[in-house]
C-alpha positions in Angstrom: 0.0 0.0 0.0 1.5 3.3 -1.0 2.0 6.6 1.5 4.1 9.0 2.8 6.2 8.8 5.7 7.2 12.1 7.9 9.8 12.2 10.3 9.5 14.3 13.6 13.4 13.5 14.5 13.9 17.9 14.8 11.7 19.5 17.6 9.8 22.2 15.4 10.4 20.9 12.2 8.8 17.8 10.1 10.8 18.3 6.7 12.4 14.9 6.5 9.7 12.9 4.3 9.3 10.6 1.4 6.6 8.7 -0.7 6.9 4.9 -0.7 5.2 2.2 -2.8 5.2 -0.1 -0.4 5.9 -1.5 3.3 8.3 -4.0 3.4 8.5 -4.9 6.4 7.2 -4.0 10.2 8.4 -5.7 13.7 7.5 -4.1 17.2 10.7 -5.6 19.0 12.0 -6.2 22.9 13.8 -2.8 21.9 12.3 -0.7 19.3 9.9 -0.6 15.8 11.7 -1.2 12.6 10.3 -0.8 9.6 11.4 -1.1 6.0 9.8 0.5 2.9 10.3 0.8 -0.5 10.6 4.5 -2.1 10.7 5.3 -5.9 13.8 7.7 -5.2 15.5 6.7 -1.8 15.4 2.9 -3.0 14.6 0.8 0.2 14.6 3.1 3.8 15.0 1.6 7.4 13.3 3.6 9.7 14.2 3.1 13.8 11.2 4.0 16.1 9.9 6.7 13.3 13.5 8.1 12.7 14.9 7.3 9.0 18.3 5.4 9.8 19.6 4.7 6.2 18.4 4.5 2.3 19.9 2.4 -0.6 20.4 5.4 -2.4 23.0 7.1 -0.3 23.6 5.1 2.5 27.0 4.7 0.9 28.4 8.0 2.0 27.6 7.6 5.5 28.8 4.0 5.8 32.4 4.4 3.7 33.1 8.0 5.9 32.3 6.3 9.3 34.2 3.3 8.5 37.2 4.4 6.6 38.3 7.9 8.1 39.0 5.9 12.0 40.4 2.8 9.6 43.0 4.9 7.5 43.9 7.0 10.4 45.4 4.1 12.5 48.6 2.0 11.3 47.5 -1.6 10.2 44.6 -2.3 12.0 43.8 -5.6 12.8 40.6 -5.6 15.0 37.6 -3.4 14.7 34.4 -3.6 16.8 31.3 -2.2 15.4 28.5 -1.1 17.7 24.9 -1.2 16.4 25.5 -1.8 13.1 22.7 -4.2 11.9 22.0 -3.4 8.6 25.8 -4.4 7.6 26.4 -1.2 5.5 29.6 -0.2 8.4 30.8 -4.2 8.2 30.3 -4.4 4.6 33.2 -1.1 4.0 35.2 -2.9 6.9 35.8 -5.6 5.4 37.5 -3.7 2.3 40.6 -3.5 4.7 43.0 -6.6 5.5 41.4 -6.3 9.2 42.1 -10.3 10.7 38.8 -10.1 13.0 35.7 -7.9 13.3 33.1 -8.2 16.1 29.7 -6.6 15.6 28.1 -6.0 18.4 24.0 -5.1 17.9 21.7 -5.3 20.7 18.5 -6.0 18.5 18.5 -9.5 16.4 16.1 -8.5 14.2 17.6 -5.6 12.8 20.2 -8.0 11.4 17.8 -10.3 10.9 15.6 -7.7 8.6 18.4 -6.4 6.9 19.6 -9.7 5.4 16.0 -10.3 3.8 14.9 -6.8 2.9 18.4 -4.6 2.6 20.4 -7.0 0.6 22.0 -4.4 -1.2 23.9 -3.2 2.3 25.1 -6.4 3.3 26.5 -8.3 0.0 22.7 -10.3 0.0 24.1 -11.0 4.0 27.0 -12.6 3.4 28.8 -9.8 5.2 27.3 -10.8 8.7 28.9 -14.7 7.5 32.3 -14.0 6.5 34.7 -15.7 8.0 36.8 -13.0 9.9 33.0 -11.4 11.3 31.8 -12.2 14.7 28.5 -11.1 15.1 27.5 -10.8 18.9 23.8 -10.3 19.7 24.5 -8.2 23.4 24.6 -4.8 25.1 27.5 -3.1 24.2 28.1 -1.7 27.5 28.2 -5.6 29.4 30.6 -6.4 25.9 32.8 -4.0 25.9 33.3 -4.2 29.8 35.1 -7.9 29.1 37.4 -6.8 26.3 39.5 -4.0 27.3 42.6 -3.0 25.4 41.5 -5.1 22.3 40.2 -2.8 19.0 42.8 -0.8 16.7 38.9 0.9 15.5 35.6 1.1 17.3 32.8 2.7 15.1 29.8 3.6 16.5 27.2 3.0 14.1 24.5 4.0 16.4 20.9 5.6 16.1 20.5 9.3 17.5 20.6 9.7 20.9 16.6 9.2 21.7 15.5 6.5 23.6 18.1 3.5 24.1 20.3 5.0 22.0 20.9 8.1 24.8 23.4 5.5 26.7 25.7 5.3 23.6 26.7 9.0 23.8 27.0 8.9 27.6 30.4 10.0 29.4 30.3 6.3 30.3 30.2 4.5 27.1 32.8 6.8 25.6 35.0 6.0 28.7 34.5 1.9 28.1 35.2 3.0 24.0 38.5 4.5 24.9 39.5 1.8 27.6 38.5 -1.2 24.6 41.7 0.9 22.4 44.4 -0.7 21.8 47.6 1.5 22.2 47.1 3.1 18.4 43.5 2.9 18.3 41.1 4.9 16.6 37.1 5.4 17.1 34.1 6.8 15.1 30.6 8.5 15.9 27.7 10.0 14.5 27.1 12.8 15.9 23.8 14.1 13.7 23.2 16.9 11.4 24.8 19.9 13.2 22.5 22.9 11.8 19.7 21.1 13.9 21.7 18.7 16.5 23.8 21.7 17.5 25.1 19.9 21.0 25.4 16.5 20.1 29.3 16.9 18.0 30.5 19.1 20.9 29.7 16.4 23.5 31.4 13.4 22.1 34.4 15.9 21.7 34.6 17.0 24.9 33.4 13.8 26.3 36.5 12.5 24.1 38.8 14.9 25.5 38.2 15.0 29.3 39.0 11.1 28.9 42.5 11.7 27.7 41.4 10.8 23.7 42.7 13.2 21.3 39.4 14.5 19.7 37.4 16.4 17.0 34.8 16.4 14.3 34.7 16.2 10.4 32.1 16.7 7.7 29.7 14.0 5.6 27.2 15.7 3.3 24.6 12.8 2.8 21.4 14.0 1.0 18.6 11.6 3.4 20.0 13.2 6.6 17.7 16.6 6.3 19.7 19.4 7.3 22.9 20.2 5.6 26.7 18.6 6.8 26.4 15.8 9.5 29.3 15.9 12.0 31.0 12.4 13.1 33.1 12.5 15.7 37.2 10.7 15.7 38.7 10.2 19.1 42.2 8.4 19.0 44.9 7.8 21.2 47.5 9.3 18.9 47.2 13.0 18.0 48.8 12.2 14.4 45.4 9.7 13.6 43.2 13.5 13.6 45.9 14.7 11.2 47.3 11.5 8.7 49.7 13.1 5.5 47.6 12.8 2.4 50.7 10.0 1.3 50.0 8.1 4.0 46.4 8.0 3.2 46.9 7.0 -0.1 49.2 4.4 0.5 47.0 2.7 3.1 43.6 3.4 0.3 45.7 1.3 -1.7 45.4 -1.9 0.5 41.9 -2.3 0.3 39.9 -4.9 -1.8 37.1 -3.5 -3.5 35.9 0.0 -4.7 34.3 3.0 -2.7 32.3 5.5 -4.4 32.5 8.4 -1.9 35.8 8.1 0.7 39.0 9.0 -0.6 42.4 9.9 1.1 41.5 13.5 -0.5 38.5 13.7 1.0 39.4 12.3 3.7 41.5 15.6 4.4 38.7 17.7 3.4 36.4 16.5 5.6 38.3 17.7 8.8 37.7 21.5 7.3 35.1 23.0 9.5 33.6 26.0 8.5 33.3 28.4 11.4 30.2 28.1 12.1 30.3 24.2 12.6 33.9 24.7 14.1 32.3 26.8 16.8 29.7 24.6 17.3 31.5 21.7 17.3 34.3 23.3 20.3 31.6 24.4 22.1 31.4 27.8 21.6 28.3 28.6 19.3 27.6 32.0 18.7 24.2 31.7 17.5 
């Protein structure tokens, strides 16, 4: 049955919308609703408790610059944990890198689960979630990453916005088990939402980041479903040099991977840490507006 679908993710606004042919798919879950439809533009949309989470059509740039920015800025990484994660669209990009193990960790079966069937196009038709070198681990994050401390070269965060459940994963307490999971070089991702309308949320994980010893700061995705302009993701690493890799470096390490990416690049890699004032204020805390 066709319809439209209008999001309410902004207080005061209700832009983010689309048509959709169809419903794919609907579950009411221990956790949350997920539901999956089918849009003549967007392609196939996967919508958390009435929030749009990702689309076929550019779900792309999100997953390549949240996977391979932490990924490129840490020397030979070897083990990468992904938090949330379910549709496989983060796993999918880590696997492009010679990584020997990656654990996903997603609280909510049936995201994976729906994603396999109906998203196929994220996850390699779900062979991403079997490949050999993937662990996937149906659990809290929190009680996970308590019994493997010291462990991840990256952690990406590949998390809904912070409404709900989802709050807890941009706490001071789940950054402080991210950084304490690091290995010595280690490297980790965020979303951190579109920052003309999530104004706070970039400037927490930074300073969150920051008071925990993590050298921190923001840079810049443009991806067309997330109303609102530039989303910021924020990079916390042990090693100030992972914020700032030489555009060589990048290239050389882009040339290890297996497979193609359509957005990321070592060039706009560097790019994307150029804030625009604005954001830059925002994103240190010191908005103007």
């Amino acid at each position: 049955m066709a319809g439209q679908f209008v999001e309410s993710l902004y207080p005061g606004q209700a832009f983010q919308g689309f048509h959709f042919d169809e419903i794919l798919y609907e579950a009411q879950t221990p956790f949350q609703s997920i539901t999956i439809y089918s849009a003549p533009v967007l392609g196939r949309v996967l919508v958390l408790d009435g929030v749009v989470q990702t689309t076929e059509a550019d779900e792309f740039i999100y997953h390549e610059m949240l996977t391979h920015v932490p990924l490129m800025a840490v020397p030979d990484p070897k083990r990468v944990m992904i938090v949330g994660g379910g549709d496989g669209g983060t796993l999918r990009e880590v696997l492009k890198h010679p990584v020997e193990r990656v654990d996903l960790v997603e609280i909510d079966v049936k995201v994976i689960e729906s994603s396999r069937e109906f998203l196929p196009t994220l996850n390699d038709g779900g062979r991403v979630f079997d490949e050999p070198r993937v662990n996937v681990v149906v659990e809290d994050a929190f009680k996970y990453m308590k019994e493997h401390t010291g462990e991840y070269d990256a952690i990406l965060v590949d998390s809904t916005d912070p409404v709900g459940m989802a709050e807890a994963l941009f706490s001071d307490e789940f950054y402080r088990l991210c950084r304490d999971s690091l290995s010595p070089t280690g490297a980790l991702s965020a979303q951190d939402g579109v920052v003309f309308f999530q104004r706070d949320e970039a400037a927490r994980t930074v300073a969150a980041l920051r008071n925990l010893g993590l050298h921190a700061g923001a840079y810049l995705a443009a991806v067309p479903t997330y109303y609102g302009g530039n989303m910021t993701l924020g990079i916390g690493a042990r090693r100030a040099d992972a914020l700032t890799p030489q555009l060589d470096v990048l290239r050389q390490r882009f040339a290890r991977l297996s497979g193609e990416t359509r957005h990321y690049s070592p060039e706009v890699h560097a790019a994307s840490f150029v804030l625009p004032r604005w954001i830059k204020e925002a994103v240190e805390g010191g908005d103007r507006r």
